[in-house]
N, C-alpha and C positions, 0 to 999 in steps of 0.2 A: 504494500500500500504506500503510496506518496507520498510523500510530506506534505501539508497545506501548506502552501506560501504567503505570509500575512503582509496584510500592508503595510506599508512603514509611515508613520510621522514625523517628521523631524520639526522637532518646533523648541522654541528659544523661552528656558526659564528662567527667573529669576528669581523664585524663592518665594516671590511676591504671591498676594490673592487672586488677581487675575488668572497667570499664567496655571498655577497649582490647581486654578479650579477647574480648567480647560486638562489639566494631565488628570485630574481624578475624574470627570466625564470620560476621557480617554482608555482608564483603568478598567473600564464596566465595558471594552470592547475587546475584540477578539484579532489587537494591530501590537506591530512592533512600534516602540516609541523609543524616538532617540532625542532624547534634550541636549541643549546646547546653551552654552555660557558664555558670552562675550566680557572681560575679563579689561575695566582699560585704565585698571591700576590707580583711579583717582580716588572710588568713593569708597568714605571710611566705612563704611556696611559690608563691601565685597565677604570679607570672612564670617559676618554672620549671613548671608545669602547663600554661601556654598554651605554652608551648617545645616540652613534652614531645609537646601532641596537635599543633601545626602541624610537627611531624618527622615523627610517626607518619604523617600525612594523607599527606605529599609520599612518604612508601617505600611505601605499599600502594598509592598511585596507579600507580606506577611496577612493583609487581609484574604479571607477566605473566598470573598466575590469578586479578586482582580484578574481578571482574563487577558489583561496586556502583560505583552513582556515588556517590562521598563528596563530600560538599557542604561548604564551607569552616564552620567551626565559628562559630556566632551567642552574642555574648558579652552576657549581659543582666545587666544592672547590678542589683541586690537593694534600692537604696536607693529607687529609680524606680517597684517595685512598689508596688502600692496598700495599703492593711492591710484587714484581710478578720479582724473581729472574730471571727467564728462557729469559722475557721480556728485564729486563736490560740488561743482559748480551748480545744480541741481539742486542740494541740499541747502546752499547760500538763499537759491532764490526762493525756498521753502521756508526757511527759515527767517527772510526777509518777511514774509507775508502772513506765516505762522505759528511764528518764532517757536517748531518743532526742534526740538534736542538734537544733540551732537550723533547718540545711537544711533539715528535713522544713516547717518553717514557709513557709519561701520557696518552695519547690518545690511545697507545695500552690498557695501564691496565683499563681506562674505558671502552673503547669499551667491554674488555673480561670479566671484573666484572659486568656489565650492561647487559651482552648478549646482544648487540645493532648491528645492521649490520651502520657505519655513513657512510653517504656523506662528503666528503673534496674537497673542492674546489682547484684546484691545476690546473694554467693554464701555457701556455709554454713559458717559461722562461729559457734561458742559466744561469743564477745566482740560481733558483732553483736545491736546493741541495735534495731537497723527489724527486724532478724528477729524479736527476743522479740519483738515489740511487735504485729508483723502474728500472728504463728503464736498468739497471746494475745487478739486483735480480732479475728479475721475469718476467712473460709473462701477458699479460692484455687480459681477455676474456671481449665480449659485450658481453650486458644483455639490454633487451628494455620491458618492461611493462608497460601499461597505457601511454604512452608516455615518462618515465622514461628512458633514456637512460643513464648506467652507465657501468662502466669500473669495473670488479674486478681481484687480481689476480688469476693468475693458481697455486693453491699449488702443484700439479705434477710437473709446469716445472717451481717452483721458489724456491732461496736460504732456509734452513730453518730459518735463520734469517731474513727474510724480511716475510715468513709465521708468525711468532709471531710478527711481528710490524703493517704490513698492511692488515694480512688476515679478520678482521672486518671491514674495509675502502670500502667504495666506492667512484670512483674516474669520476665526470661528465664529457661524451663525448664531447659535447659542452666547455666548458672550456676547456680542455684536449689540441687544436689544436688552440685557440685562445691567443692571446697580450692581455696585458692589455689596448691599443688603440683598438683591436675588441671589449672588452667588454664594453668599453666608447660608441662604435659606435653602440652597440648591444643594451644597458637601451636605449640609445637615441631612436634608433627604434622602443622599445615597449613602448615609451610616460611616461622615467622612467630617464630623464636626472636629474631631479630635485631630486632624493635616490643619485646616484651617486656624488652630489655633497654632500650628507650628509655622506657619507661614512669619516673612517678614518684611519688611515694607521700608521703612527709616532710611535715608542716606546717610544721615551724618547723628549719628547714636551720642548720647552723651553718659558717661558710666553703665553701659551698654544697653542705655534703654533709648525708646525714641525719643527723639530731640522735640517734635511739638511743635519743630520751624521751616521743615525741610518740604519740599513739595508734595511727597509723597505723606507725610503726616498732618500736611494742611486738609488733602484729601479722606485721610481717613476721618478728620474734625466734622471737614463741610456733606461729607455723604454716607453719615449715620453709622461712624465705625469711631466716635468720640471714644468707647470703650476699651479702643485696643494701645489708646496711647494715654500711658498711668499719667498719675497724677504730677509726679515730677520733670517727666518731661512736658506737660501742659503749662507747668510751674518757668521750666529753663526756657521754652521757645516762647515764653510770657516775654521776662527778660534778656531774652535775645534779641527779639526782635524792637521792645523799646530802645536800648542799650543803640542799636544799629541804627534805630532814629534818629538819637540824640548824638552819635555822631557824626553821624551824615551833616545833622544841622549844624554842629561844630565845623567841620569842614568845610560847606558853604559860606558861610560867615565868615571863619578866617580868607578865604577866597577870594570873595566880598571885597574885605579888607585892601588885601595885595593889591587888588585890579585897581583900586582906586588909587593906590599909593597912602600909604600911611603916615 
């Protein structure tokens, strides 16, 4: 008898909610998954993100209703990538209009030096700026196989600068239409509350908890995840971010100052 040959996902985790909640829908199927880690040595989190997915990996392994093979997470280094002029320049003018993150940079030139088709977990969000950016560039054809349901775009009726940033991207239907409270409510439903609380999120941790200031912790404040970020760091990105006021306005002022000549 044959071997069944399962399909394969390769899609890019982070440790985070989104992406985690996208590999545990994933879990409940009958595909190889192969996670990927883009790795670009800035943000103080990186070591709790690879903590957070090599935990998650070993408890869905271990659950009794995972049907995917999860494949150990491939950590590719950002600085080793090639540079892919046509890509940047793409990204500038995205970033000009969208002001979408540096990642989208990196994650085109691997996808396209890789020949990789990735899954990005990207769910709806008014502060998601890849959202404005795709829903503003491009049209999203479905695509369903094996139970895979993914979104890519239409390079006919999309910008050609969002064709070199997301035309190797796939984009999950299910996330696509979901809050980050669906997705809380979603692990919970597939007996997968206990990943979710291993998930993590925070860029720049302070005594290893969330800092309360960073982009990713303003999001968990403004879209009904206040709960996941304690009280001290609610407390430190309190005064972090006044602190960052008051010296901004010092620095104006002295500026001020100079320009006039004192």
């Amino acid at each position: 008898m044959e071997n069944k040959i399962k399909p394969v996902v390769n899609i890019l985790w982070t440790g985070g909610l989104d992406s985690t909640c996208r590999i545990v829908e994933l879990s409940k199927l009958d595909v190889t998954v192969q996670p990927y880690y883009l790795n670009d040595h800035v943000r103080d989190s990186i070591k709790h993100e690879l903590k957070a997915i090599r935990t998650i990996t070993e408890v869905l392994r271990s659950k009794s209703d995972t049907l995917c093979d999860l494949k150990d997470v491939i950590i590719i280094d950002v600085k080793e990538l090639a540079e892919d002029n046509d890509i940047r320049l793409s990204w500038h003018k995205l970033h000009e209009r969208y002001k979408i993150g540096t990642q989208y940079d990196w994650i085109a030139r691997f996808a396209r030096q890789h020949e990789l088709l990735l899954e990005m977990s990207l769910e709806k969000s008014p502060r998601s700026k890849a959202c404005a950016a795709i829903n503003g560039e491009t049209q999203l054809l479905k695509e369903e196989k094996a139970g895979i349901a993914e979104y890519r775009i239409d390079r006919g009726a999309s910008s050609s600068d969002a064709v070199n940033l997301f035309e190797n991207l796939r984009f999950p239907v299910s996330l696509w239409s979901m809050t980050k409270e669906e997705e809380v409510a979603q692990m919970n439903a597939m007996n997968c509350g206990d990943v979710m609380k291993m998930t993590w999120f925070c860029y720049t941790p302070v005594f290893g908890l969330p800092c309360g200031h960073c982009n990713p912790c303003k999001d968990a404040l403004n879209e009904g995840m206040a709960y996941r970020v304690p009280k001290l760091g609610r407390a430190l990105g309190f005064c972090q971010h006044y602190t960052f006021h008051a010296l901004r306005h010092v620095y104006r002022e002295v500026k001020k100052k100079f320009s006039h000549g004192i």
